[in-house]
ZAMARGU-4260 file (C-alpha; in steps of 0.2 Angstrom, whole numbers, plus 5000, padded with zeros to 4 digits):
<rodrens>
0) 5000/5000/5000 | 5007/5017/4996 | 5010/5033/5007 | 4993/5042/4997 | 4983/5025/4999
5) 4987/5024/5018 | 4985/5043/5020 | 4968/5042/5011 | 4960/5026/5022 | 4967/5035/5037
10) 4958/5051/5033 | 4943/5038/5028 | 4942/5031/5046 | 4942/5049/5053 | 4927/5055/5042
15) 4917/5040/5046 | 4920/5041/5064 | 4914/5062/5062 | 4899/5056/5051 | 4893/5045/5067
20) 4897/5056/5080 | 4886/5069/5071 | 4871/5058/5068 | 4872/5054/5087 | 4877/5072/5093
25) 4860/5076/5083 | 4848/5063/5090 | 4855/5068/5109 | 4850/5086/5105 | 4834/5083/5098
30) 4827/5074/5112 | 4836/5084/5123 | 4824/5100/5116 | 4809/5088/5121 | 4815/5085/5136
35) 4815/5104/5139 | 4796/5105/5141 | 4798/5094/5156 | 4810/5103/5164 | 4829/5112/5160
40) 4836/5098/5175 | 4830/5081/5166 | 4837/5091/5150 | 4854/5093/5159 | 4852/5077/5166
45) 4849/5068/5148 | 4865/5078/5142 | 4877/5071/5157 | 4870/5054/5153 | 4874/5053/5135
50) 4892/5060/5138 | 4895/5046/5149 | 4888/5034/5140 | 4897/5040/5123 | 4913/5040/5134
55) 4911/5022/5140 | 4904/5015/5122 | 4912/5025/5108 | 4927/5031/5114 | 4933/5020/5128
60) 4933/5004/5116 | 4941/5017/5102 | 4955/5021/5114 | 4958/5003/5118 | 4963/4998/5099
65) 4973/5014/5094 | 4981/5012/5111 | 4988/4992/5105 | 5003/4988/5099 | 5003/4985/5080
70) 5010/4969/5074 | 5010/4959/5058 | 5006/4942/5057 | 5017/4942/5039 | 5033/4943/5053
75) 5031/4926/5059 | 5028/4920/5042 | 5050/4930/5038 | 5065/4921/5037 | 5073/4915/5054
80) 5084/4929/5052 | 5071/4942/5053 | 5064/4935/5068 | 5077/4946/5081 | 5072/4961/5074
85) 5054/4955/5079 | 5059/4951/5096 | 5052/4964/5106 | 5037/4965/5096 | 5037/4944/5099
90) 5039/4946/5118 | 5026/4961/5122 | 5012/4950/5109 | 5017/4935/5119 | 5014/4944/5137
95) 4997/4952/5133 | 4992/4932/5126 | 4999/4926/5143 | 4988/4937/5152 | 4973/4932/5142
100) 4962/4917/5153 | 4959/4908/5133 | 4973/4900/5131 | 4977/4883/5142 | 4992/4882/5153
105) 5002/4870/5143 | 5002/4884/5129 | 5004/4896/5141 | 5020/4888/5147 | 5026/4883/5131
110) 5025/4904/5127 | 5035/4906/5143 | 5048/4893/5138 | 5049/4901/5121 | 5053/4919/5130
115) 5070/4919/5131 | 5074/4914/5110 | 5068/4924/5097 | 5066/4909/5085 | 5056/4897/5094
120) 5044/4911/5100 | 5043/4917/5082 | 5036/4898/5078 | 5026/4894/5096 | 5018/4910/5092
125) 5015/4907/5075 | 5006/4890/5078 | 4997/4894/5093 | 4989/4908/5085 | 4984/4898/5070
130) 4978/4884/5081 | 4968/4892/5095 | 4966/4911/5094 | 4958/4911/5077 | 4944/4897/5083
135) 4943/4911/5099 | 4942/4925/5088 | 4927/4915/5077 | 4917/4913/5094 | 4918/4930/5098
140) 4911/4937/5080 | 4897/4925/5081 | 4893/4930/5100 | 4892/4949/5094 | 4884/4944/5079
145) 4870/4935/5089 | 4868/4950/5102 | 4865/4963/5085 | 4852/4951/5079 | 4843/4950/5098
150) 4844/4969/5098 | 4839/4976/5083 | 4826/4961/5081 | 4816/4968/5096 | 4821/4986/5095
155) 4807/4995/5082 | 4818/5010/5080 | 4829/5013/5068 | 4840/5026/5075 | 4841/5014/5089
160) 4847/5000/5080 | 4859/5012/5074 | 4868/5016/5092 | 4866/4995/5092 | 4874/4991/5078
165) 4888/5004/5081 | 4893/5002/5098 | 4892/4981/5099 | 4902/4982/5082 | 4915/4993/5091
170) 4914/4980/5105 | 4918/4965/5093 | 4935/4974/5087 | 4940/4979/5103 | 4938/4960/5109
175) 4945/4953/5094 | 4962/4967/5095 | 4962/4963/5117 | 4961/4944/5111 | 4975/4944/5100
180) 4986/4957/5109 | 4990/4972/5096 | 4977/4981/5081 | 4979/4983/5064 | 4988/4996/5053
185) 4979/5014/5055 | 4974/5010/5037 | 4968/4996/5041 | 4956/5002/5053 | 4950/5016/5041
190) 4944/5006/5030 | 4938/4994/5046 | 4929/5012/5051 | 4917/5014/5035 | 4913/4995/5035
195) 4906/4999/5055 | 4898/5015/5048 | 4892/5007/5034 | 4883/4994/5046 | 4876/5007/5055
200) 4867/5016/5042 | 4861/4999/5035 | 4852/4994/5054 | 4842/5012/5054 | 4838/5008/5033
205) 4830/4993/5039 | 4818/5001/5050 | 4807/5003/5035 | 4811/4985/5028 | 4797/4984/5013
210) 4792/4965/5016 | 4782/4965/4996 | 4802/4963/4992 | 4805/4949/5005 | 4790/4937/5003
215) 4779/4931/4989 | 4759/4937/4988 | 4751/4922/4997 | 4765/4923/5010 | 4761/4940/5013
220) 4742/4938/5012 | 4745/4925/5027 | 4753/4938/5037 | 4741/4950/5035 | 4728/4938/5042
225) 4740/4937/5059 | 4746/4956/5062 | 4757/4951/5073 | 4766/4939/5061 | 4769/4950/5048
230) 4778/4963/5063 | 4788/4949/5069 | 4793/4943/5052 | 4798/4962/5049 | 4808/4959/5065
235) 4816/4945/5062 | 4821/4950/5043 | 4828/4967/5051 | 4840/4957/5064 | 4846/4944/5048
240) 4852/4959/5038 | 4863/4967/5053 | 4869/4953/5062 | 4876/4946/5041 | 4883/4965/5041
245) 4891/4963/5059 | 4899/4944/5054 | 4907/4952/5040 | 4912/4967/5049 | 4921/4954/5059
250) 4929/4944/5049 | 4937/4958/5039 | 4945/4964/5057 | 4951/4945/5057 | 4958/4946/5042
255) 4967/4960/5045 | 4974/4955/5059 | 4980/4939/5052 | 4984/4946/5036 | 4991/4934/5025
260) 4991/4922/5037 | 4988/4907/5024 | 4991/4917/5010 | 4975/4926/5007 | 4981/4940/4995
265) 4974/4957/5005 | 4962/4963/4988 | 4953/4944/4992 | 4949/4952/5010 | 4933/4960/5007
270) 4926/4944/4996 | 4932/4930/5007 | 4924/4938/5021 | 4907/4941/5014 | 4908/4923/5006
275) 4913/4917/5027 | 4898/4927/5035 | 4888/4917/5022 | 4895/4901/5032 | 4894/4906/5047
280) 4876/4915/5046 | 4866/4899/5049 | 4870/4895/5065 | 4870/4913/5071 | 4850/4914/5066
285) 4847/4898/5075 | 4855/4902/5089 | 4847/4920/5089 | 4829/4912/5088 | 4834/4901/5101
290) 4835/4914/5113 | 4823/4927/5106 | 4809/4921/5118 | 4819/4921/5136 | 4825/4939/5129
295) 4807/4945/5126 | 4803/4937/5142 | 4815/4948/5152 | 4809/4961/5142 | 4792/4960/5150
300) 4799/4953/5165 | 4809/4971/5169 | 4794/4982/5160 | 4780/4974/5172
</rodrens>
């Protein structure tokens, strides 16, 4: 990637992360105006609220990834010669795994063993991140994945699907860059930046899912019989379309974390990921609706 390319994801990332904040920034302010009627202290209130909570969901998890190391897995993949110029990079990725509760304490040991030679840590590292962080890094997409679908499955409102989608996609990156110890490249995460944004925007869209597009006539005419079907099948189609986005969303962060990591060429990124979410999509949708009817129940359960 060239300097201009990188210089032009980078300002990418920071446009898309502006966009959001605006759109947010703007939903605060306009029901903070309603809130006014009420009273200038709930206002106030509504205000310090948000703050906090746009701290603690926005930019606390954005902090966390520009704050990792950045690492690339092509390194471990060098010659052995390259490996000590590595090292330290080897040692501080290997103490942030150690300190991780996923890995078991043979491998765990194994890392520690490896500490004190740039080599063998290059290829303990190499094959434990191949063998069991991946597989950990799959269960944590398809976790997040599930949680979008709950949300914006029940939620009715589009810009609150938006907030959803945005802040539990922020939270799958952070986990995944936590899990594995260091981020991507700042390009990367630019481009990771519009995907999220892109996510975002899709989850409010969906608000006004046209279900003619969806379902044949006779299906629909069913529906209409049974109000409550056709909303639930608006529903359900609105949490498939975000939880596919969030899987892809990440797997691309995957990907470019283990970039090239079986010689995946990086223009392939973007394909293989959708064609992955695709794969893994079925068993997110079952396990979803599995759960949808204890999560509408402790819905109820806290309303009444």
């Amino acid at each position: 990637m060239t300097k201009y390319n990188k210089a032009f994801w980078i300002a990418t990332g920071i446009g898309a992360f502006i966009f959001v904040v605006l759109i947010m920034l703007s939903s605060v302010l306009s029901l903070g105006e309603r809130l006014r009627a009420t009273g200038p202290w709930l206002e106030y209130a509504f205000y310090g609220v948000s703050a906090i909570l746009f701290g603690l969901l926005i930019v606390r998890p954005v902090v966390i990834v520009l704050a990792a190391p950045t690492f690339s897995m092509d390194t471990l993949f060098d010659e052995d010669a390259n490996a000590r110029k590595n090292y330290h990079m080897y040692r501080h990725v290997t103490k942030n795994l150690m300190a991780g509760s996923y890995l078991s304490d043979p491998q765990k040991e194994e890392l520690k063993l490896a500490l004190g030679d740039a080599i063998q840590l290059k290829k303990t590292l190499s094959f434990i991140f191949d063998e069991t962080i991946k597989k950990e890094l799959n269960k944590i997409i398809v976790r997040h994945a599930e949680t979008v679908f709950l949300s914006t499955a029940i939620s009715q409102n589009g810009r609150l699907d938006f907030i959803a989608v945005l802040t539990i996609n922020l939270r799958l990156i952070k986990e995944l860059v936590v899990q594995c110890g260091f981020r991507p490249s700042y390009a990367s995460l630019g481009k990771l930046s519009l995907n999220v944004m892109t996510a975002a925007v899709v989850a409010e869209s969906l608000e006004g899912l046209d279900l003619n597009a969806l379902f044949p006539t006779q299906t629909l005419n069913a529906l209409n019989e049974i109000p409550f079907l056709r909303l639930l099948a608006g529903s359900l189609a609105q949490g498939v379309g975000n939880a596919l986005l969030s899987l892809r969303v990440g797997i691309i962060c995957r990907n470019y974390l283990f970039m090239n990591l079986k010689g995946i060429p990086k223009a392939e990124i973007r394909r293989n990921a959708f064609g992955e979410a695709l794969l893994l999509f079925p068993s997110v949708v079952a396990t979803s609706i599995k759960k949808l009817p204890h999560r509408l129940r402790t819905i109820f359960e806290k309303v009444f």
